[in-house]
C-alpha positions as CSV (number, residue, x, y, z in Angstrom):
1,X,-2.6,-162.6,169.6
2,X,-4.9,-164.3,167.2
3,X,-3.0,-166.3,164.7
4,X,0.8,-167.7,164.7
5,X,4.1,-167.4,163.0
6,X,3.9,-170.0,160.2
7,X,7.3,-169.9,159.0
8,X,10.9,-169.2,159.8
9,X,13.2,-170.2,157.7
10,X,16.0,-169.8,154.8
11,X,13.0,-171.1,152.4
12,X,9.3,-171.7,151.9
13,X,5.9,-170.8,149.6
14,X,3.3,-169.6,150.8
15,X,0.8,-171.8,148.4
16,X,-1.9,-171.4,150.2
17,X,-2.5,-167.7,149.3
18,X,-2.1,-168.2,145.5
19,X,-5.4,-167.3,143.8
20,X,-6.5,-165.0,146.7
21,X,-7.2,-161.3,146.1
22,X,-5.3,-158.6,147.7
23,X,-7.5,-156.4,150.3
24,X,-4.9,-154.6,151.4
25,X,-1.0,-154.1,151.2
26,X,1.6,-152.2,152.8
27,X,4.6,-152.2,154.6
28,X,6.4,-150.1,157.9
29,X,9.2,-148.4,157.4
30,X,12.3,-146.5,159.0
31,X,11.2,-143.0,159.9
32,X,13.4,-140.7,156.9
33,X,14.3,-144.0,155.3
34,X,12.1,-145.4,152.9
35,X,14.4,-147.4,152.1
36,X,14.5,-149.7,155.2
37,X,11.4,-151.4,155.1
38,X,11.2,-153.3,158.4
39,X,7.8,-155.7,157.5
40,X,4.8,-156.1,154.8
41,X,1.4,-156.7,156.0
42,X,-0.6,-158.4,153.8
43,X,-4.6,-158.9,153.8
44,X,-6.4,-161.3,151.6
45,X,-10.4,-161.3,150.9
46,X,-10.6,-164.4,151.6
47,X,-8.6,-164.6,155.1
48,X,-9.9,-163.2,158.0
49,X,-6.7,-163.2,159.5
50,X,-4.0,-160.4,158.2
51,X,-0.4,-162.1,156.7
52,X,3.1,-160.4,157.7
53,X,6.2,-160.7,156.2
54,X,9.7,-159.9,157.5
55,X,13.4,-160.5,156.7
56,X,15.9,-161.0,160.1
57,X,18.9,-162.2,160.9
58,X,19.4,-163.5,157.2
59,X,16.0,-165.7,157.4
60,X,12.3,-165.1,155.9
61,X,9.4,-164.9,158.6
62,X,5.7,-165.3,157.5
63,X,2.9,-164.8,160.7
64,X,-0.9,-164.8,160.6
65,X,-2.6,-163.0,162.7
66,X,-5.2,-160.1,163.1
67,X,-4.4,-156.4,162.6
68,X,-4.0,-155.1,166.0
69,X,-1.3,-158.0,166.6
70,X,0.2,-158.0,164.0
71,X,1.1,-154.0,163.9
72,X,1.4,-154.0,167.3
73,X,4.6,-151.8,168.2
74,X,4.6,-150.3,165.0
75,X,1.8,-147.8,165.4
76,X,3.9,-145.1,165.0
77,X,6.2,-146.2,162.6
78,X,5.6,-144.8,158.9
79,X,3.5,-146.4,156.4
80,X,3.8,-147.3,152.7
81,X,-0.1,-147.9,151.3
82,X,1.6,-150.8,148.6
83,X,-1.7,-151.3,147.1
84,X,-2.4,-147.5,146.3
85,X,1.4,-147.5,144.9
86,X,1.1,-149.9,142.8
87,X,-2.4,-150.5,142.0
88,X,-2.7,-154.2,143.2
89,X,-6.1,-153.6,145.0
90,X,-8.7,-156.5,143.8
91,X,-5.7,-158.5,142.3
92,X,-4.8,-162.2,142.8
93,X,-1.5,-163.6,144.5
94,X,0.2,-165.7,141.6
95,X,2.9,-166.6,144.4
96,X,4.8,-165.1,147.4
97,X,8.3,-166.8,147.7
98,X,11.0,-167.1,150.1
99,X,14.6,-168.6,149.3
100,X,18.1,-168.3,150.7
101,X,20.3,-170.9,152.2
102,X,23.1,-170.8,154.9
103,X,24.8,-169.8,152.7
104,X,22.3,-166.6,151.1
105,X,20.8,-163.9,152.7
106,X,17.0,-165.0,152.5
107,X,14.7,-162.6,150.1
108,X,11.6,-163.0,149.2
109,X,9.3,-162.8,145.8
110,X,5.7,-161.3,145.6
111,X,4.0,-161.5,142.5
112,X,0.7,-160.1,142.6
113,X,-1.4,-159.1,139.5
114,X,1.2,-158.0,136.8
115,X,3.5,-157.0,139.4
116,X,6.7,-158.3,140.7
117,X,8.5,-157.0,143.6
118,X,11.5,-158.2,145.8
119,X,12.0,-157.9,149.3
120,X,15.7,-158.5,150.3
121,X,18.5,-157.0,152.0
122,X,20.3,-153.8,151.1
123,X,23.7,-155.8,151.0
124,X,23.3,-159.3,150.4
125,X,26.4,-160.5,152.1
126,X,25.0,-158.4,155.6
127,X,21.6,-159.0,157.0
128,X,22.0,-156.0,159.2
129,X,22.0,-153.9,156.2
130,X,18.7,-152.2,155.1
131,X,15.9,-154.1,153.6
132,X,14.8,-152.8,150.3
133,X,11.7,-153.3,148.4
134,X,12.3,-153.2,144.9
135,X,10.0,-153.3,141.4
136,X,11.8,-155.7,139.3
């Protein structure tokens, strides 16, 4: 694979993306759940490599890689097209935000353009509930 897990932890910014415009965005998700949204893939202009973003075992994971890699495994998993949804094409990152603690389920914060969504678990006293992305 071309590209590494950055992160994996209760907390972290990803500050090196701020200003960056959005390429593409969408996340894989539970066949007939929607709901259960297992990872977001991120692409940025000015990356070559492709970001991911995933919630387990109560912690935040952040990986660069390139596409094939990084959606490896999930090829025939459903897809969610985030930047048709909600119009965030051509837009900038502001920030993408994890935080949690040992004792908090980790979630994390994307604010992109005018929009803010959440990422987090379903239940946040069980990280092996669903993970739901919501529009806040």
């Amino acid at each position: 694979m071309t590209g590494s897990r950055l992160v994996n932890d209760h907390s972290f910014n990803c500050d090196n993306l701020k200003g960056m415009t959005v390429e593409r965005f969408f996340a894989f998700y539970e066949e007939g759940n929607l709901e259960n949204i297992y990872m977001i893939v991120l692409k940025l202009q000015e990356k070559e490599l492709w970001q991911r973003f995933f919630l387990d075992a109560g912690i935040g994971f952040w990986e660069e890689g390139d596409e094939e890699s990084l959606t490896q495994g999930f090829e025939d998993d459903p897809v969610v097209e985030l930047g048709d949804t909600y119009k965030i094409t051509s837009k900038l990152v502001h920030s993408i935000i994890c935080t949690g603690s040992y004792d908090e389920l980790s979630q994390m914060d994307f604010r992109i353009g005018e929009l803010h969504l959440n990422f987090q678990f379903k239940d946040e006293m069980d990280c092996e509930s669903d993970i739901i992305l919501t529009r806040l």
